[in-house]
C-alpha positions as CSV (number, residue, x, y, z in Angstrom):
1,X,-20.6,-24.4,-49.5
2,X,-19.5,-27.0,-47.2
3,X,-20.7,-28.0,-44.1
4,X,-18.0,-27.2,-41.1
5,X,-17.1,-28.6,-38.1
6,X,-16.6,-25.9,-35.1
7,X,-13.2,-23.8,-35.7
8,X,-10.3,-24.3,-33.2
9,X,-10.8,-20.9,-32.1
10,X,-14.4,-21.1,-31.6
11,X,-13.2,-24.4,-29.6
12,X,-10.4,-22.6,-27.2
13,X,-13.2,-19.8,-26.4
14,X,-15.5,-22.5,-25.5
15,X,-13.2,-24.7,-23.8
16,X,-11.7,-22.0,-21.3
17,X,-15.1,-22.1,-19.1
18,X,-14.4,-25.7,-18.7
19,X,-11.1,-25.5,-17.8
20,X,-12.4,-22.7,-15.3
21,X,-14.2,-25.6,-13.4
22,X,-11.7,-27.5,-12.4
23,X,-11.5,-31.3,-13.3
24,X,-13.8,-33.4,-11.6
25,X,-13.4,-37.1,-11.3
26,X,-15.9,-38.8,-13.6
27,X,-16.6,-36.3,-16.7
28,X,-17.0,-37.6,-19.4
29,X,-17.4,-36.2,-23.0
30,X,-21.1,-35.7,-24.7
31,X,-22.2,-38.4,-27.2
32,X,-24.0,-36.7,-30.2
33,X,-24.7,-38.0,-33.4
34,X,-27.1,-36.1,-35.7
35,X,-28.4,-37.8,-39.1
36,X,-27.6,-36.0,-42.5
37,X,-27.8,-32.0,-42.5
38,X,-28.1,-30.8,-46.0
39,X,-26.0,-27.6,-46.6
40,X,-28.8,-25.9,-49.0
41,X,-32.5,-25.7,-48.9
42,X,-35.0,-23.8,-51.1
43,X,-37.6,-22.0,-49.6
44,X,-40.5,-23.9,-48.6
45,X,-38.2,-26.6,-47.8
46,X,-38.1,-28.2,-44.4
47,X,-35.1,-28.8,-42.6
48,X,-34.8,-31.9,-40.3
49,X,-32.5,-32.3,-37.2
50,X,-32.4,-35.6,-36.2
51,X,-30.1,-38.0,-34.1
52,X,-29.2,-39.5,-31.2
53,X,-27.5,-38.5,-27.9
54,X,-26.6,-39.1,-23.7
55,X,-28.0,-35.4,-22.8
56,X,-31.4,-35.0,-21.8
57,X,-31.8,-31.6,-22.4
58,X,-29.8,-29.7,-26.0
59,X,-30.3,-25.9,-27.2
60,X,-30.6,-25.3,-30.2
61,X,-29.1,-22.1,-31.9
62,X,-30.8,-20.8,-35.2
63,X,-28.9,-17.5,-36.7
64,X,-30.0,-15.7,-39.9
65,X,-27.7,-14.0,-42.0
66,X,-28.3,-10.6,-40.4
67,X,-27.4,-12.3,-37.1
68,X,-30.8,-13.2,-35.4
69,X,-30.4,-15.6,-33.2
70,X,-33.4,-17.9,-32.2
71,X,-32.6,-20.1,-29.2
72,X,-34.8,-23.7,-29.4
73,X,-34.7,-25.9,-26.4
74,X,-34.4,-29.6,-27.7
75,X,-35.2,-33.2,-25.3
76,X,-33.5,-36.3,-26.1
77,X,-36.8,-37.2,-27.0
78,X,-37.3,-33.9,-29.9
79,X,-33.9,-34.8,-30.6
80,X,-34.8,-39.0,-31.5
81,X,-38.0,-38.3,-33.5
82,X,-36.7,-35.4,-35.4
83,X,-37.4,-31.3,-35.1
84,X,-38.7,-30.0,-38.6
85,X,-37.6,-26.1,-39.2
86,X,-40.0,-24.9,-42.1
87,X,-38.5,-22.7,-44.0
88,X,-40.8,-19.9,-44.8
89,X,-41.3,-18.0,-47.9
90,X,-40.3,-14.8,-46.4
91,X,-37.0,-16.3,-44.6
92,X,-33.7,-14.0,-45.8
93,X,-32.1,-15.4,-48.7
94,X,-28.2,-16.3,-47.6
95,X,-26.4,-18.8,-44.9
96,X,-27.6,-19.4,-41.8
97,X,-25.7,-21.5,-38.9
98,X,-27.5,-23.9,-36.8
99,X,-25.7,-24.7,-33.4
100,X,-26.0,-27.2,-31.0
101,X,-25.0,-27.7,-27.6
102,X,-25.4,-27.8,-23.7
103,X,-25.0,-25.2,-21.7
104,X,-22.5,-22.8,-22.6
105,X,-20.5,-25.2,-25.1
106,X,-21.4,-25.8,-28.4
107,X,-20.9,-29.3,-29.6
108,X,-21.7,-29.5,-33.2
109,X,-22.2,-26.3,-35.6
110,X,-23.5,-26.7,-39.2
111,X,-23.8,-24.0,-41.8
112,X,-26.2,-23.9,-44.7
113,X,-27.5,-21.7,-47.3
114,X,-31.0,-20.9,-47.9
115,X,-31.9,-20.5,-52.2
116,X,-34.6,-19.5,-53.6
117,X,-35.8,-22.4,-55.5
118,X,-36.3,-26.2,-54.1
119,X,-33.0,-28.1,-53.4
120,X,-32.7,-31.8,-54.8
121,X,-31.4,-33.8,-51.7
122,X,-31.2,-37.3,-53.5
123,X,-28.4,-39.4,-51.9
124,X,-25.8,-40.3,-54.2
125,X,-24.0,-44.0,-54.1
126,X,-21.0,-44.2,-51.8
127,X,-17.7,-43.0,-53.8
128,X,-15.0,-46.3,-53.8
129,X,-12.4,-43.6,-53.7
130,X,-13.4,-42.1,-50.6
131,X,-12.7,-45.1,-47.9
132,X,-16.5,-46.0,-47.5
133,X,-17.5,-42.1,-46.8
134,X,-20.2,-40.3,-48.8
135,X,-19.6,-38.0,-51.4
136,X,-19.8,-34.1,-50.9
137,X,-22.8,-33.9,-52.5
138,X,-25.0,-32.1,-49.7
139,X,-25.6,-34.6,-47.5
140,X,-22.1,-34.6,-45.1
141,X,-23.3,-37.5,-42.3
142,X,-21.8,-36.5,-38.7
143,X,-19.9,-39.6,-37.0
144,X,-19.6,-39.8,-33.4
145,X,-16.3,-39.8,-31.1
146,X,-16.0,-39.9,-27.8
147,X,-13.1,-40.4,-24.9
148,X,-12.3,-41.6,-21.6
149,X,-11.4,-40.0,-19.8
150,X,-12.3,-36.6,-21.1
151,X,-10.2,-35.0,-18.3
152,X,-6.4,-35.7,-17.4
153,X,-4.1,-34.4,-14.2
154,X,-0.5,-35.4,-14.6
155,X,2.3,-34.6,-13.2
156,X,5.3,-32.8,-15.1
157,X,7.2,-35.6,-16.8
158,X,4.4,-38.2,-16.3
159,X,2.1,-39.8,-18.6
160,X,-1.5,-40.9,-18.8
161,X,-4.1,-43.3,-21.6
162,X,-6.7,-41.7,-23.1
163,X,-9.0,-44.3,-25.0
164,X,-10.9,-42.7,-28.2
165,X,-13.9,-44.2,-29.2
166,X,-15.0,-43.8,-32.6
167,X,-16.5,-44.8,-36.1
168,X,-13.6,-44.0,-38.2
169,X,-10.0,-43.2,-38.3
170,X,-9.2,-40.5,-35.8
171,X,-6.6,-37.6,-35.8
172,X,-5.3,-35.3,-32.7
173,X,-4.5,-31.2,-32.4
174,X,-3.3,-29.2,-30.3
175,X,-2.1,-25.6,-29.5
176,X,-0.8,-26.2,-26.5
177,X,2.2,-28.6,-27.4
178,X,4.8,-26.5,-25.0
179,X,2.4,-27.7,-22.2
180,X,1.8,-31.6,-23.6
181,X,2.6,-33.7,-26.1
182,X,0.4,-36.3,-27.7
183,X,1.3,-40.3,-29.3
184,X,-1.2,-42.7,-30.8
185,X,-4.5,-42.0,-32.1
186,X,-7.2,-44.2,-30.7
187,X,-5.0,-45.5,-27.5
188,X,-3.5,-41.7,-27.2
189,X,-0.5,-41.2,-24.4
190,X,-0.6,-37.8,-23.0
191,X,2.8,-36.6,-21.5
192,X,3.2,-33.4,-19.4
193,X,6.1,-30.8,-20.2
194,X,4.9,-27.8,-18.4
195,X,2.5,-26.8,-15.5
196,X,-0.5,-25.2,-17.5
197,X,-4.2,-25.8,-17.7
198,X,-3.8,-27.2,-22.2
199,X,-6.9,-28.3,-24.2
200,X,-6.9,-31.0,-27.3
201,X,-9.3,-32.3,-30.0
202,X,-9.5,-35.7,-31.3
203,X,-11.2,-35.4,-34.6
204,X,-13.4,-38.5,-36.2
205,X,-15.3,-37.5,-39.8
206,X,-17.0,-33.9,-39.5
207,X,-17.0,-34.8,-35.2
208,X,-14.5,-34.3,-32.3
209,X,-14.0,-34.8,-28.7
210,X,-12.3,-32.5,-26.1
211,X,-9.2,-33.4,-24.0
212,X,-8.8,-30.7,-21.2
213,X,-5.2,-31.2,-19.5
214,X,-4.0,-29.9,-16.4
215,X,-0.5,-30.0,-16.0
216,X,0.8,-29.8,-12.4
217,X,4.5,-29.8,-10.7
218,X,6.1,-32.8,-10.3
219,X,5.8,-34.5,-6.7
220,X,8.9,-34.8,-4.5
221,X,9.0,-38.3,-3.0
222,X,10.2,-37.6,0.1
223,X,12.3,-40.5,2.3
224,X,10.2,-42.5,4.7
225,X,11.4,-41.2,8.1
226,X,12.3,-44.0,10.8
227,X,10.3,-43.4,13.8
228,X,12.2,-43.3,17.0
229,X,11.8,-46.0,19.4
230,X,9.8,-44.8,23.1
231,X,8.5,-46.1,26.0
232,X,5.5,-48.5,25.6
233,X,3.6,-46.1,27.8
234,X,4.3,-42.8,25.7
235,X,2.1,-42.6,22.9
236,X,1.3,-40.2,20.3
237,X,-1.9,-39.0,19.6
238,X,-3.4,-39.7,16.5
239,X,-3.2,-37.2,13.7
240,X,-5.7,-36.5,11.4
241,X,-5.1,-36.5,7.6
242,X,-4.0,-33.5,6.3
243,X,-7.0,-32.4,3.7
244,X,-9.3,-33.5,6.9
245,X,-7.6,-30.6,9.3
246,X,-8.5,-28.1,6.8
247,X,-10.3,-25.5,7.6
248,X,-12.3,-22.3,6.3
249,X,-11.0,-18.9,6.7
250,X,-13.7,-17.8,8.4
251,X,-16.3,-19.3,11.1
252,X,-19.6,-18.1,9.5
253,X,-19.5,-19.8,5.7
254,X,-22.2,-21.9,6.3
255,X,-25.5,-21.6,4.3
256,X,-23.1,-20.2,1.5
257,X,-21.6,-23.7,0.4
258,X,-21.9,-22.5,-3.2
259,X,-19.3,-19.7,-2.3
260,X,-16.7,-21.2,-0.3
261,X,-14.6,-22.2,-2.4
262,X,-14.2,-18.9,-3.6
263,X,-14.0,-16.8,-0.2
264,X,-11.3,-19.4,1.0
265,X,-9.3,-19.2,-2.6
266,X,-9.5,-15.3,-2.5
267,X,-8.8,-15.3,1.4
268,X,-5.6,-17.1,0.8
269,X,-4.3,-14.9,-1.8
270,X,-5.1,-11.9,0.7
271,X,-7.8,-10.7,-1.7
272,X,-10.6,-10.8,0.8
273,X,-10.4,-9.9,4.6
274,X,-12.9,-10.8,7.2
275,X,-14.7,-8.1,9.2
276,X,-11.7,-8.8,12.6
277,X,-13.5,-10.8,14.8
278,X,-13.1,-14.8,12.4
279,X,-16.0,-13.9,10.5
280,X,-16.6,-13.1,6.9
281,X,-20.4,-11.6,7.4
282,X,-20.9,-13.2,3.8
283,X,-24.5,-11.6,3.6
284,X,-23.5,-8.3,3.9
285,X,-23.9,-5.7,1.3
286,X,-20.1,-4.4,-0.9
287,X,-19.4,-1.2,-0.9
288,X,-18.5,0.2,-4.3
289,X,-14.9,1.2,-2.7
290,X,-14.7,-2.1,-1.2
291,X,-15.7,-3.8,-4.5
292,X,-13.0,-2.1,-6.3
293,X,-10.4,-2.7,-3.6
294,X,-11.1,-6.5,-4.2
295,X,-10.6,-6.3,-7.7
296,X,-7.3,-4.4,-8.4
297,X,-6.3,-6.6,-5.9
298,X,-7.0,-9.2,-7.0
299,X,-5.9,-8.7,-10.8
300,X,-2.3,-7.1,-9.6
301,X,-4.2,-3.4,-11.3
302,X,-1.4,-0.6,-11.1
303,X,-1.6,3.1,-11.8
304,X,-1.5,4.3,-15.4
305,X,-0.8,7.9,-17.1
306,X,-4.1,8.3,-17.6
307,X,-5.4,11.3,-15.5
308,X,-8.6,10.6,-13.3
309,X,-10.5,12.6,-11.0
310,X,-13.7,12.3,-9.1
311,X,-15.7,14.8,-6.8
312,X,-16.4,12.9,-4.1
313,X,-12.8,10.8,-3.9
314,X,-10.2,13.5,-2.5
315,X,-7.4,11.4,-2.0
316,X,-6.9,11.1,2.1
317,X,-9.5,8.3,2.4
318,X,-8.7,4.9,2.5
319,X,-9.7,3.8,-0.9
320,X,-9.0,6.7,-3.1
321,X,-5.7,4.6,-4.2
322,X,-7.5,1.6,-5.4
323,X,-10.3,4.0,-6.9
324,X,-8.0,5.7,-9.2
325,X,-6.1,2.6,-10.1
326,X,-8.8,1.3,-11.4
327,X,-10.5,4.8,-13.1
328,X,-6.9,5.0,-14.8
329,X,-7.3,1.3,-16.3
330,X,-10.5,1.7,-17.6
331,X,-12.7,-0.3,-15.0
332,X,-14.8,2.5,-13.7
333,X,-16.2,5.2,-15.1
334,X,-18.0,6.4,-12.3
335,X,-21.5,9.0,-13.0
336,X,-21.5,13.1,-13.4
337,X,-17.9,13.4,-12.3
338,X,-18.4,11.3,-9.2
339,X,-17.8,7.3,-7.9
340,X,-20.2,7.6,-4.7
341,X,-17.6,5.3,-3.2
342,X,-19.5,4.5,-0.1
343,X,-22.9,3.6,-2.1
344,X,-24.0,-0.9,-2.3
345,X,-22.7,-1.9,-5.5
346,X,-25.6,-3.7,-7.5
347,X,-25.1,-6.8,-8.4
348,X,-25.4,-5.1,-12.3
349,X,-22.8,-2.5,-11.7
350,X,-20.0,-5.4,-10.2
351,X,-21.3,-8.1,-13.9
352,X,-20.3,-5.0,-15.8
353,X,-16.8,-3.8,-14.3
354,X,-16.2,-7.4,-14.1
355,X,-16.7,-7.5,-18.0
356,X,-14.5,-5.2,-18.3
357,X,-12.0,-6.8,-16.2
358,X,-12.0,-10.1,-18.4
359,X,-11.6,-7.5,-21.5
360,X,-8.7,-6.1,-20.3
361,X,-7.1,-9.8,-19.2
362,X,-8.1,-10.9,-22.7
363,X,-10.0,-13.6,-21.5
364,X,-11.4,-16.0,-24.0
365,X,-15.5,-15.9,-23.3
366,X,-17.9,-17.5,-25.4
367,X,-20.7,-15.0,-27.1
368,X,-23.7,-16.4,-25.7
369,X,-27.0,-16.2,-28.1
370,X,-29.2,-15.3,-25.2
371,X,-31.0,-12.3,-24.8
372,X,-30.8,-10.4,-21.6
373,X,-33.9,-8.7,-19.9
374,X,-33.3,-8.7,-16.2
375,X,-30.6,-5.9,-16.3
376,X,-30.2,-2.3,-17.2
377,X,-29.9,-1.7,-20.5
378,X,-26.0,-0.4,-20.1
379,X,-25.0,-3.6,-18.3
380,X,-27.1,-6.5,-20.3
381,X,-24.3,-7.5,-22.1
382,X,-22.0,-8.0,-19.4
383,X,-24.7,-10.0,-17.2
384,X,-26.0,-12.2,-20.6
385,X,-22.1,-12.8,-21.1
386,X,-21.4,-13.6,-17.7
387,X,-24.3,-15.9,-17.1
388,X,-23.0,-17.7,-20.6
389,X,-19.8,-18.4,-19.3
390,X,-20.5,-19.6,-16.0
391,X,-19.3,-16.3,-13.7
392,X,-23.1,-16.0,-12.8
393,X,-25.3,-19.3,-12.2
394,X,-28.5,-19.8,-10.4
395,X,-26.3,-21.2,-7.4
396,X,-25.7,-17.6,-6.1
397,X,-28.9,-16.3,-6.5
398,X,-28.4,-13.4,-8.8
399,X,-30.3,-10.7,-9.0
400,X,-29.3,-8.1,-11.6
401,X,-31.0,-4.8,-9.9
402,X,-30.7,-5.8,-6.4
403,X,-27.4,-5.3,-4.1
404,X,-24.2,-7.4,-4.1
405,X,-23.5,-9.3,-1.2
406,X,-20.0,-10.1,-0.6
407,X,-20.0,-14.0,-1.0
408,X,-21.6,-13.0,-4.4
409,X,-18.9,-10.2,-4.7
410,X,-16.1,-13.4,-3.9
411,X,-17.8,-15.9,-6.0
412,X,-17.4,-14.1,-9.1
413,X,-14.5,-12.3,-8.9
414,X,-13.1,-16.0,-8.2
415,X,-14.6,-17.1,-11.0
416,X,-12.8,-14.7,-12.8
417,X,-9.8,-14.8,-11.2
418,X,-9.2,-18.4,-11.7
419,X,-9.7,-17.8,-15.7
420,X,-6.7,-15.3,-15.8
């Protein structure tokens, strides 16, 4: 069995939580290069992950063949002077996959088989037919690549450089060639044919870097207008720029910086309302109606031909509508025949109908090898893959069995949202 590099649809599932992010000025991709990773041991045998990187802190993903997943947290320290994995007597016979990455993305995965008896791992001399790389004989050596800039926003019809940085020849892919298209290899030109959020891999030996692309519309350039002449002692008052009169949608977003963002975003797209006098009262608990009204809105939800019913929604209130819309898709299930409508949503309940939300868009989420302890067994899942992909993070103070607020409600709905 060979060693692999991450699949390109490992990669797009990966990729779409940084694309969800936006594209900040100054990102940069990762530098990792590992020393050799053998592709079979024997048992006894000690496995040694070694090499060099920019990240100060890695994880470290062990899984077994019946899918265990032991989570190691690596320094760039561990990482220089090597982390030794004994393999044990009793370990399961059969392949196991080691991952390694930061946060949510995985940056190199490697897959190796565990024998029963002792594995020779004796270099072999260089093979003249191979351009200078080693032979496949167990010992594949990971070379680094790396770009600048890791990010691109061009216009429709305009181009941009990307340098590529690496140790040996290097090759591009895409899925996305309807969006961009891509000449040169290590001085790349990336063109825009279509507004889209696109995502490409420059691949160097058994590494690769990511090029996320966002392709806007093309700017109009509009013609300078001539100012009219006046009187020397009419003059008129200086006007701000325009991304400095902006303002928020409500008055009270302060102390909620981490949500803004969001409850401005979902403001403008008349997914979120204030409570009628300029404020947004972004402490405040969500109903479970209200929660529900924000999310068919905000995901365009319509009635099916699935029948739905509850006890305690009749149909004259004000959100029986949304209710059912979203019973009849699947998002609620509600408890003993009723939705208890009027009830705080926990902050549990909203991760999992959220989940299913992202389901039902087909949106590509990363498996995270986490285990979650926090929630209630029925919504672990959807909190552990949440937090994995970003929806949750420690900026919003989450709290799986506590009460949603509604700039927590906003902030991850908008996280969502801005995925589909």
């Amino acid at each position: 069995m060979k060693m692999k590099k991450i699949t390109s649809s490992i990669l797009v599932l990966a990729l779409a939580l940084t694309l969800a992010f936006g594209f900040a000025g100054g990102a940069r991709a990762a530098y990792l290069e590992l020393e050799e990773i053998y592709t079979s041991y024997g048992l006894g045998q000690t496995i040694v992950v070694k090499g060099d990187t920019d990240l100060d802190l890695l994880m470290l993903y062990l899984t077994t063949p019946e899918n265990v997943v032991v989570p190691m947290t690596l320094s760039r320290g561990d990482l220089a002077r090597g982390v030794e994995i004994q393999i044990g007597d009793d370990w399961e016979l059969g392949e196991y996959v080691i991952r390694i990455g930061y946060g949510s993305l995985i940056v190199n995965e490697y897959h190796f088989d565990v024998v029963k008896d002792p594995v020779s791992h004796a270099p072999e001399k260089p093979d003249s037919s191979q351009s200078g790389n080693r032979k496949n004989n167990n010992n594949n050596v990971v070379t680094n690549v790396t770009l600048t800039p890791a990010r691109l926003e061009i216009e429709v019809g305009k181009s941009a450089q990307v340098t590529v940085t690496a140790s040996s020849s290097v090759r591009w892919e895409t899925d996305d060639t309807d969006l961009i298209s891509i000449s040169g290899t290590n001085e790349a030109t990336v063109t825009g044919k279509k507004t889209g959020s696109a995502v490409a891999w420059v691949y160097s030996g058994n590494n690769y870097a990511t090029l996320n692309v966002k392709v806007v519309p093309a700017q109009k350039e509009e013609e300078p207008v001539q100012p009219e002449e006046k009187e020397p002692e009419e003059k008129e008052p200086v006007q701000q720029p325009e991304d400095e009169k902006a303002a928020d949608a409500f008055s009270d977003l302060t102390g909620v910086d981490w949500a803004r963002d969001s409850i401005n975003a979902l403001a403008a797209a008349g997914v979120v309302n204030g409570t009628g006098d300029g404020t947004f009262a972004p402490s405040n608990n969500v109903t479970r109606a209200e929660f529900v009204k924000m999310i068919v809105t905000a995901f365009g939800f319509e009635h099916t031909d699935v029948p739905a019913s509850f006890s305690d929604v009749s149909g004259d209130e004000w959100y029986a509508d949304v209710v059912y819309i979203a019973a009849e898709n699947g998002i609620v299930n509600g408890y003993d025949g009723k939705f208890s409508p009027l009830d705080n949503i926990s902050c549990q309940d909203a991760a999992l109908i959220l989940r299913r939300v992202a389901d039902m868009k087909a949106l590509a989420f990363v498996k995270p090898p986490v285990v979650e302890n926090e929630a209630a067994e029925y919504a672990r899942d959807s909190v552990a893959l949440l937090k994995g992909n970003g929806v949750i993070d420690n900026a919003m103070g989450f709290s799986a069995q506590t009460n949603a607020t509604r700039a927590q409600s906003a902030y991850m709905i908008y996280n969502i949202y801005k995925m589909g």
